[in-house]
C-alpha positions in Angstrom: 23.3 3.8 -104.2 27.0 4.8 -103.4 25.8 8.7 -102.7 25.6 11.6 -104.5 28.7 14.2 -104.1 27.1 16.6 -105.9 24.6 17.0 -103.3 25.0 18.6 -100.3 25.9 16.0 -97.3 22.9 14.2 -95.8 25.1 14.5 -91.9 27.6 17.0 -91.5 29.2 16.8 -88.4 31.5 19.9 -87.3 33.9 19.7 -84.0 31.3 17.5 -82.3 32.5 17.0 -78.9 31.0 15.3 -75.5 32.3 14.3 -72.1 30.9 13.1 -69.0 32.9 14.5 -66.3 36.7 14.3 -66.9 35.5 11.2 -69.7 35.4 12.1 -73.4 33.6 10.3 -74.8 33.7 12.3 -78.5 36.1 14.6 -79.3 35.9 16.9 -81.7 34.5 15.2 -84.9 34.6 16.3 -88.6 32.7 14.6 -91.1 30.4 14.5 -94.3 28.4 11.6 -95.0 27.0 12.0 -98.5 23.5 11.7 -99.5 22.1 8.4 -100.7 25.0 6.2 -99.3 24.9 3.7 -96.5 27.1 4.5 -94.5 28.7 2.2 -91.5 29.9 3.8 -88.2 32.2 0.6 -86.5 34.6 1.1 -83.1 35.0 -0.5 -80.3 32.8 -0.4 -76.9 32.8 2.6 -75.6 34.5 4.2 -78.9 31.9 7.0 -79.2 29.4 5.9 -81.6 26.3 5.6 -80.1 27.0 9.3 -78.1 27.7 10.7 -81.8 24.4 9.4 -83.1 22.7 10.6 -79.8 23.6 14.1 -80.4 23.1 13.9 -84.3 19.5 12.8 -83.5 18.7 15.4 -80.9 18.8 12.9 -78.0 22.2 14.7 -76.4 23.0 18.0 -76.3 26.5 18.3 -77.6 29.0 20.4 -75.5 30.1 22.1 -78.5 30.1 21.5 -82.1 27.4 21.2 -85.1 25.7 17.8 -86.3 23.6 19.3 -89.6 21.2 16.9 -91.1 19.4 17.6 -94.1 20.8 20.8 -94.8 19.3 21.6 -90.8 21.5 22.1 -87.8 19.5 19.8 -85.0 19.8 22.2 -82.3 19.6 25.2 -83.4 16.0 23.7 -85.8 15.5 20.5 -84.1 11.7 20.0 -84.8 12.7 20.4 -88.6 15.7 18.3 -88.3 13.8 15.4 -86.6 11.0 15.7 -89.5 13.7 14.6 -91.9 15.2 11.5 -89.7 14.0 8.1 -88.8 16.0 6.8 -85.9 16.3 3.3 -84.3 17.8 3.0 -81.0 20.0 0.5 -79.4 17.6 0.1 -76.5 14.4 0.0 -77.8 11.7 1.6 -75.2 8.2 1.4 -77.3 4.5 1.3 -75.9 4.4 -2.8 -75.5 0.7 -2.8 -74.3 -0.3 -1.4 -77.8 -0.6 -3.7 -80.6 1.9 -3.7 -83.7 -1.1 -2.0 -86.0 -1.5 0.4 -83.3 1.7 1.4 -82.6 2.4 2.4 -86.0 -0.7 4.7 -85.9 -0.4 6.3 -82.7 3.7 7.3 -84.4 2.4 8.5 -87.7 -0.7 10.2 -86.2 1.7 11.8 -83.8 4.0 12.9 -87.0 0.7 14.8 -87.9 0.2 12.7 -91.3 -3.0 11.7 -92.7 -4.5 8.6 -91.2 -5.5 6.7 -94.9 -1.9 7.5 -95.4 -0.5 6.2 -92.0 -2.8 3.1 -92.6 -1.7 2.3 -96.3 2.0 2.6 -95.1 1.2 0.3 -92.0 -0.1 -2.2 -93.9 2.6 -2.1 -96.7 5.6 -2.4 -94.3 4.0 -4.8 -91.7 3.6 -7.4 -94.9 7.5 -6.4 -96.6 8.3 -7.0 -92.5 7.0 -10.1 -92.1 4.7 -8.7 -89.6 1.5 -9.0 -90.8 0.3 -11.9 -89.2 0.9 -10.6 -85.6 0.0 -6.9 -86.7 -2.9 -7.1 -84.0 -0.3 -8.7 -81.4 0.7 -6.6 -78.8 4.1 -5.7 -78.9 4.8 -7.2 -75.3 4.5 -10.5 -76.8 7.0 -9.5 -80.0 10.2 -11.4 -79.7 13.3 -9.5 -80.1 13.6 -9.6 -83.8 10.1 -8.5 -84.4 10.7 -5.7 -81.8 13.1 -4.8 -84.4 11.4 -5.0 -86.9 8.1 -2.7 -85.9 10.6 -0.2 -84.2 12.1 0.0 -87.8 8.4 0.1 -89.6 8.2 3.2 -87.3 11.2 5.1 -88.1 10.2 4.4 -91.8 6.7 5.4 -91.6 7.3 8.9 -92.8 10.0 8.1 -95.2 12.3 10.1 -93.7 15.8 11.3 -96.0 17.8 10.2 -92.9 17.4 6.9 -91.5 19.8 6.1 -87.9 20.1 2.7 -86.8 22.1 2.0 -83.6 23.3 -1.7 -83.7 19.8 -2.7 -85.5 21.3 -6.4 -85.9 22.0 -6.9 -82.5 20.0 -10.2 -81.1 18.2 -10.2 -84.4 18.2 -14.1 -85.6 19.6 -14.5 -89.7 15.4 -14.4 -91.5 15.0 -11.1 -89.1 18.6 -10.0 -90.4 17.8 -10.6 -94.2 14.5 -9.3 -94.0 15.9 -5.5 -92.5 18.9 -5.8 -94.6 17.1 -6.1 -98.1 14.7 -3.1 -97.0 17.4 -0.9 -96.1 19.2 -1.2 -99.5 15.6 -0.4 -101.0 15.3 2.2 -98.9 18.7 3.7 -99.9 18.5 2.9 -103.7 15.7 5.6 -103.7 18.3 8.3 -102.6 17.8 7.8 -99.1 20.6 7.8 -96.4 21.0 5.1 -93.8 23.7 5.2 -91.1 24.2 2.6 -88.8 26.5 1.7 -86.3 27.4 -2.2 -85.7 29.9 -4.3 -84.4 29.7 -6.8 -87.4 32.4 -6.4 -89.5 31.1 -8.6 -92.3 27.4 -7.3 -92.4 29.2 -3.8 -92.5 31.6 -4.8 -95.2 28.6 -6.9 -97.3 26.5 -3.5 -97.1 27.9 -0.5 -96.8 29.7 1.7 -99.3 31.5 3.6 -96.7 32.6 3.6 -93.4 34.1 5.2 -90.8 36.3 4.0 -87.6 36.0 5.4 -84.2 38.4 5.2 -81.3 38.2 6.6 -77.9 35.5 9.4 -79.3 37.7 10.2 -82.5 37.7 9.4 -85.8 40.9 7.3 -86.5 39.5 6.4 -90.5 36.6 7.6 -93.0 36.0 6.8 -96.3 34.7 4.1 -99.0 35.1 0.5 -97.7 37.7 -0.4 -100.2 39.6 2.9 -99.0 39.3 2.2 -95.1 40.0 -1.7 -95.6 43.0 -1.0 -98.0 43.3 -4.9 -99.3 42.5 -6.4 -96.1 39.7 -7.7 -94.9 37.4 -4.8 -92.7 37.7 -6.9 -89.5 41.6 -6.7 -90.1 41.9 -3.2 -91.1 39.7 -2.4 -87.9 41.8 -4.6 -85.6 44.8 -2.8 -87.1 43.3 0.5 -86.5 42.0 0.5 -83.2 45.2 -0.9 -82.0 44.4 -4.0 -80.9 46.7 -7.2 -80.6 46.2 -9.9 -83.5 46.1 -12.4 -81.0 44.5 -11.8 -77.6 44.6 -14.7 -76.3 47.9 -15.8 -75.8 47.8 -15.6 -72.6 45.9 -18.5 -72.1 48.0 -21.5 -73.1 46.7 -23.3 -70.4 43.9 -23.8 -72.3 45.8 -26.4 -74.4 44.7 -29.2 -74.0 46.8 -31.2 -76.7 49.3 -32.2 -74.1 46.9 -34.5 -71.9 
């Protein structure tokens, strides 16, 4: 679904800012993401993207500014906010001594949701997962795609309108990949709204229908992917706008080894 502009925005973010002593690490951000679209945030390390998502999710208090999702302003409503969001964090910290089956549960019964309800959805997301078979497992023993995978299951356990997913590809081998990728388009042909940062240009370009660029904390390009990439391929237009060198390695001709 490419969102709905009729709607109001799913994230509206509104002079976001955040340093860390004289550091900035976001300044001042402005944006709409509309509802039902999936929506890539890309940059650089240390470009500000997963401090954004931090503070949109109620994980870091902003020094100033407003991130609104739902139509609810985080910090000023956050148990509402996070009612409406799913989030999955770069560095995933879940109870490993639990088993996948119960870590679902002890997340939807801690949501306050009706356990025949928290069981059906269990059972329905560890089999689209490909989890079922290691649903009694403990998570310890999960290898880094299925860690993925079940800390996904429980961000979508109570189908949230908001879905964040910090760098949810990362160390995630191709079937894992596939398998997250073909939910989250489900997910957002529904109406949902997934944002996700990455660093994958081509998973970003092959699934998003917009995008926006950060560099050093600021927004330097938001829009569709065909507006952003102008022609070009996304890698290209990224390179191009983060001000980086075409070529970064030619400083290293003695790697050469032609001439021997």
């Amino acid at each position: 679904m490419a969102g709905n502009d009729d709607a109001p925005p799913a994230v509206s973010w509104r002079g976001l800012a955040k340093s860390f002593g004289t550091k900035v690490a976001v300044a001042d951000v402005d944006l709409d993401i509309p509802a039902g679209s999936f929506f890539g945030l890309v940059g650089p390390n240390g470009a500000g993207k997963t401090t954004t998502l931090k503070m949109t999710t109620g994980l870091l208090r902003p020094d100033r500014g407003t991130a609104v999702v739902d139509s609810t302003d985080v910090w000023r409503d956050p148990v509402t906010a996070k009612a409406h969001m799913g989030v999955l964090p770069e560095e995933l910290r879940l109870f490993e001594r639990l088993t996948g089956e119960e870590l679902l549960t002890y997340n939807g019964l801690l949501r306050g949701m009706d356990p025949t309800v928290v069981a059906d959805r269990s059972r329905d997301l560890l089999g689209v997962l490909g989890l079922a078979d290691a649903a009694r497992t403990m998570v310890v023993d999960y290898s880094q795609g299925m860690r993925k995978k079940i800390a996904l299951a429980c961000a979508l356990l109570h189908a949230p309108r908001v879905l964040f997913l910090d760098e949810p590809f990362e160390s995630v081998d191709p079937v894992s990949a596939r398998t997250i990728r073909q939910v989250l388009e489900r997910y957002t042909e529904s109406g949902a709204t997934v944002i996700f940062s990455s660093h994958v240009m081509d998973t970003v370009q092959r699934v998003c229908d917009r995008v926006a660029v950060m560099h050093a904390g600021r927004l330097v390009a938001a829009g569709t992917v065909d507006e952003v990439r102008g022609g070009r391929s996304l890698e290209d237009a990224f390179v191009a706008l983060v001000g980086a060198s075409a070529d970064q390695s030619a400083g290293l001709a003695w790697l050469d080894t032609s001439s021997d």
